[in-house]
C-alpha positions in Angstrom: -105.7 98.4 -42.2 -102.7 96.5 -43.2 -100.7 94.0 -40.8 -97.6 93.6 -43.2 -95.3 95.8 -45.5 -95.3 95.6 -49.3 -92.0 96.5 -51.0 -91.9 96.8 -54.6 -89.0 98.7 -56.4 -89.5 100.0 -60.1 -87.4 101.8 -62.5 -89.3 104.8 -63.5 -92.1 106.7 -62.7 -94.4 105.5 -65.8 -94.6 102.3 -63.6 -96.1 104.4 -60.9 -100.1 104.1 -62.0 -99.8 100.6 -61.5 -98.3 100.6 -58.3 -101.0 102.9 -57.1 -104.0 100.6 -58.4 -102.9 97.3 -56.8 -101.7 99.8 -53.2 -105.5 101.0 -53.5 -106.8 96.6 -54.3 -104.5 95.4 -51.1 -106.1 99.0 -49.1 -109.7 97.7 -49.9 -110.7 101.1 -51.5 -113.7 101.1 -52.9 -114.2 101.1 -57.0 -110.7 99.1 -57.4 -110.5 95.7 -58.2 -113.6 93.8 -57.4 -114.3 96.0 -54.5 -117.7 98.1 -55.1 -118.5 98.2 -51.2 -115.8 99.2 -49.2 -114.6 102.8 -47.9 -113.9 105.6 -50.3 -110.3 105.9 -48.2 -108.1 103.9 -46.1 -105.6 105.2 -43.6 -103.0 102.9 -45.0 -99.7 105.0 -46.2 -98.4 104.3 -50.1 -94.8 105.7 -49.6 -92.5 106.2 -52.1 -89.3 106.6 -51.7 -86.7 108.6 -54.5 -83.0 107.9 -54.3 -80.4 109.7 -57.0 -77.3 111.7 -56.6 -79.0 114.7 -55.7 -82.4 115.5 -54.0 -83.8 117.3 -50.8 -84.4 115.2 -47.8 -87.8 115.6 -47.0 -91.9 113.8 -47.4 -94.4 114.7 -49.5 -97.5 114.0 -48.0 -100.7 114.2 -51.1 -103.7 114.1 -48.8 -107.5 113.2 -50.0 -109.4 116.7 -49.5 -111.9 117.8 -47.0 -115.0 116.4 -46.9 -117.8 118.3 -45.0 -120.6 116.1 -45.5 -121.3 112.6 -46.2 -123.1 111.8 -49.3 -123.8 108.8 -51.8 -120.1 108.4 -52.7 -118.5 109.2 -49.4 -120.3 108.3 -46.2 -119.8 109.4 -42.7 -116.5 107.1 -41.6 -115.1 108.4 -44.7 -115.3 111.8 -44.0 -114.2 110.8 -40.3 -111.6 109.7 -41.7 -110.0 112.2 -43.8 -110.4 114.7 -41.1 -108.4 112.1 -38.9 -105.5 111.7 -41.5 -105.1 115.3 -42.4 -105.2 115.7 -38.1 -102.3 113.6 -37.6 -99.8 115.8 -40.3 -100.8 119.2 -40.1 -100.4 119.1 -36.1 -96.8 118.3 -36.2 -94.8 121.2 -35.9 -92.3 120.6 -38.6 -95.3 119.9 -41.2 -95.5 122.8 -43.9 -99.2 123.1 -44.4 -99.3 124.0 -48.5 -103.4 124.7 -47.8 -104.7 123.8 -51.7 -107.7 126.0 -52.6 -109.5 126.6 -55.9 -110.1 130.3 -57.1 -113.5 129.5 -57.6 -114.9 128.8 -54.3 -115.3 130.7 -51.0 -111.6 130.8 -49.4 -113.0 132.0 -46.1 -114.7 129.0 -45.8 -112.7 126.4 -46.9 -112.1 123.5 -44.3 -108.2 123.2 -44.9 -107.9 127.1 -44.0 -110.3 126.7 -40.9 -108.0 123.7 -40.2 -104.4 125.0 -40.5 -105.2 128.6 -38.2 -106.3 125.5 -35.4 -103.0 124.1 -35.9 -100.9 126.5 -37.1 -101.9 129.2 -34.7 -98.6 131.2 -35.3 -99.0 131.0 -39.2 -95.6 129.9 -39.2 -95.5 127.4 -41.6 -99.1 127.5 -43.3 -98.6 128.3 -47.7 -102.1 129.3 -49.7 -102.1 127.9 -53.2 -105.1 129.2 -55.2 -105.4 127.0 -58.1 -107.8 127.1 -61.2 -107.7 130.8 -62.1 -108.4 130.5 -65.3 -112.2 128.5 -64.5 -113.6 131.5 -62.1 -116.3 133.7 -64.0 -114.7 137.0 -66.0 -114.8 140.2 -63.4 -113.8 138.1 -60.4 -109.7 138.4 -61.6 -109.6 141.6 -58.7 -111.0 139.1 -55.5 -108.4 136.6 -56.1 -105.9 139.1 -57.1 -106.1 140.5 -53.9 -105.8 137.3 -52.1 -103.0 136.1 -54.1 -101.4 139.5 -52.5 -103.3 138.8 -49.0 -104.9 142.0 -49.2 -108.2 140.0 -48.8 -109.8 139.4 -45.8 -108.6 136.0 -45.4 -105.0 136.6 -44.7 -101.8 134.1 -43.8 -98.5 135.1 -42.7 -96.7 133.6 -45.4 -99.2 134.2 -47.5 -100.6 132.6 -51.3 -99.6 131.4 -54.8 -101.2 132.0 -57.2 -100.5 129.0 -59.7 -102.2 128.2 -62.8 -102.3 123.7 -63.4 -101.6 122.6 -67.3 -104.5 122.1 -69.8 -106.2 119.1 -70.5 -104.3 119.5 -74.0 -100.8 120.4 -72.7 -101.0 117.0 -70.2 -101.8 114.8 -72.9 -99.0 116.4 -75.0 -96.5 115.6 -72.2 -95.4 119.3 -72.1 -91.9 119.5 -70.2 -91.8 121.2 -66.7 -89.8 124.4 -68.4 -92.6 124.6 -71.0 -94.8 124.6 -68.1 -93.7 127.4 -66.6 -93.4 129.8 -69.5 -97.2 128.4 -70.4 -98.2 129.9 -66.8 -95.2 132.9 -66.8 -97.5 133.5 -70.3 -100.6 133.2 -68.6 -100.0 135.6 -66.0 -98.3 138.4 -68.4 -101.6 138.2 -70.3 -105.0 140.0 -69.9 -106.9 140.4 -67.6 -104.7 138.9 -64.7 -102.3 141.5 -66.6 -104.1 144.5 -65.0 -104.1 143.2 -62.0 -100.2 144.1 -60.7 -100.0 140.6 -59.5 -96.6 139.9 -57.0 -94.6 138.6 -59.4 -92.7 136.5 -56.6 -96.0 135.1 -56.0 -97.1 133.9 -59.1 -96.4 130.6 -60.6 -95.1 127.1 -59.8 -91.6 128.2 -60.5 -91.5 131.0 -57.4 -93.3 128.7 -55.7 -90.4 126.0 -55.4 -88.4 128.7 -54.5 -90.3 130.0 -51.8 -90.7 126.7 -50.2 -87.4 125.8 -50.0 -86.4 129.0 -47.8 -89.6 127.7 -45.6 -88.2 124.2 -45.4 -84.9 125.6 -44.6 -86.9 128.0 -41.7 -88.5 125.0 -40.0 -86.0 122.9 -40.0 -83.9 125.6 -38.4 -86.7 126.3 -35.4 -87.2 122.7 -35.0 -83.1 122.5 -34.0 
C-alpha cells in the first residue's frame, strides 16, 4: 500500500484518464507501466474530489466487481481482496448499496446481491440496477421485466432500475447526457420492452437520479 498522499489538481475531467494511469503505476497494478507481475488490484483509494457552486455532498465509491474464483488474470489475494474492499463500504450503515447487475446473467446468484441481504439485512438502503438489456437473447424481455418490477423471485425493498448504457457509437460521438436519456426514454417506448408495461418510474438513468436522491435524503435522515 501507499505510506504518503499524492495531490494533484487538474482543470477538467479530460485530464482524468491520466490521472488514473500514473494512480494505478504508483498502486503497482498489474498491466500499467512496467508492471506485468503485480496484483490485479490494490486497496489504495484514488479520490477525487469536485468543488463548484453547486453539488451534493456526498462519495462515490466505483468498486472493482466480484470475483468468485481465481483464474489466470486474477489469482486468489486478488479475489481476497475485492471481497475485503467491497466488505469495508457496504457494511457501513449510511452506504447506499447501488447492487450493479447485468440482464444477462443469473441475478439470484450474483455475489453483490448475496452480499448486500448480509449487510443490508433490513433492505433499507440496497438499489438493483440491471444493466445490458439490450445483449440478453430475444424472448427473455418478460424475466427481467419482472425483475425490473420485483415481481421476480429475487426481490429488494427498494427495488431495481432498469437502465440501458450508450452504444459503442453514441460514446465515441460524445452524445450529451440529455441525448442520453431520450436515446434510453426511446429505447424503452420501443418493442419488445414496449409490451412489457415496464414502471415507468423505474426505467432509465434519469428516474434513477431522482430516486436516489430521496434515498440519500432517507439515510442521512435515520443516521441523525
Amino acid at each position: 500500500m501507499l505510506t504518503a498522499r499524492q495531490i494533484r489538481t487538474i482543470n477538467g475531467f479530460e485530464e482524468l484518464p491520466n490521472v488514473i494511469v500514473k494512480a494505478a503505476v504508483l498502486m503497482g497494478i498489474r498491466g500499467y507501466g512496467d508492471n506485468h507481475e503485480g496484483p490485479s488490484f490494490a486497496e489504495d483509494v484514488l479520490r477525487i474530489k469536485v468543488t463548484g457552486p453547486c453539488g451534493l455532498h456526498l462519495s462515490i465509491v466505483d468498486l472493482p466487481g466480484l470475483i468468485s474464483n481465481a483464474s489466470e488474470e486474477q489469482t486468489e489475494d486478488d479475489v481476497e481482496t475485492v471481497h475485503r474492499m467491497v466488505d469495508s463500504y457496504v457494511e457501513k450503515p449510511r452506504t447506499i448499496i447501488l447492487a450493479v447487475v447485468q440482464a444477462g446473467n443469473d441475478i439470484a446468484n450474483q455475489s453483490i446481491i448475496r452480499k448486500s441481504k448480509l449487510f443490508d439485512k433490513a433492505g433499507q438502503r440496497t438499489v438493483g440496477i440491471i444493466t445490458k438489456p439490450d445483449l440478453i437473447n430475444a424472448g427473455a424481455e418478460g424475466r427481467i421485466a419482472a425483475l425490473a418490477k420485483n415481481q421476480d423471485t429475487t426481490k429488494l425493498q427498494l427495488g431495481f432500475f432498469l437502465l440501458k448504457n450508450p452504444t459503442p457509437k453514441e460514446r465515441e460521438d460524445l452524445i450529451t447526457p440529455t441525448q442520453r436519456s431520450a436515446n434510453e426514454l426511446r429505447y424503452f417506448q420501443s418493442p419488445p420492452w414496449k409490451e412489457q408495461k415496464l414502471d415507468t418510474t423505474r426505467a432509465g438513468i434519469d428516474k434513477l437520479q431522482t430516486s436516489f436522491k430521496h434515498y440519500l435524503t432517507d439515510i442521512s435522515r435515520r443516521a441523525t
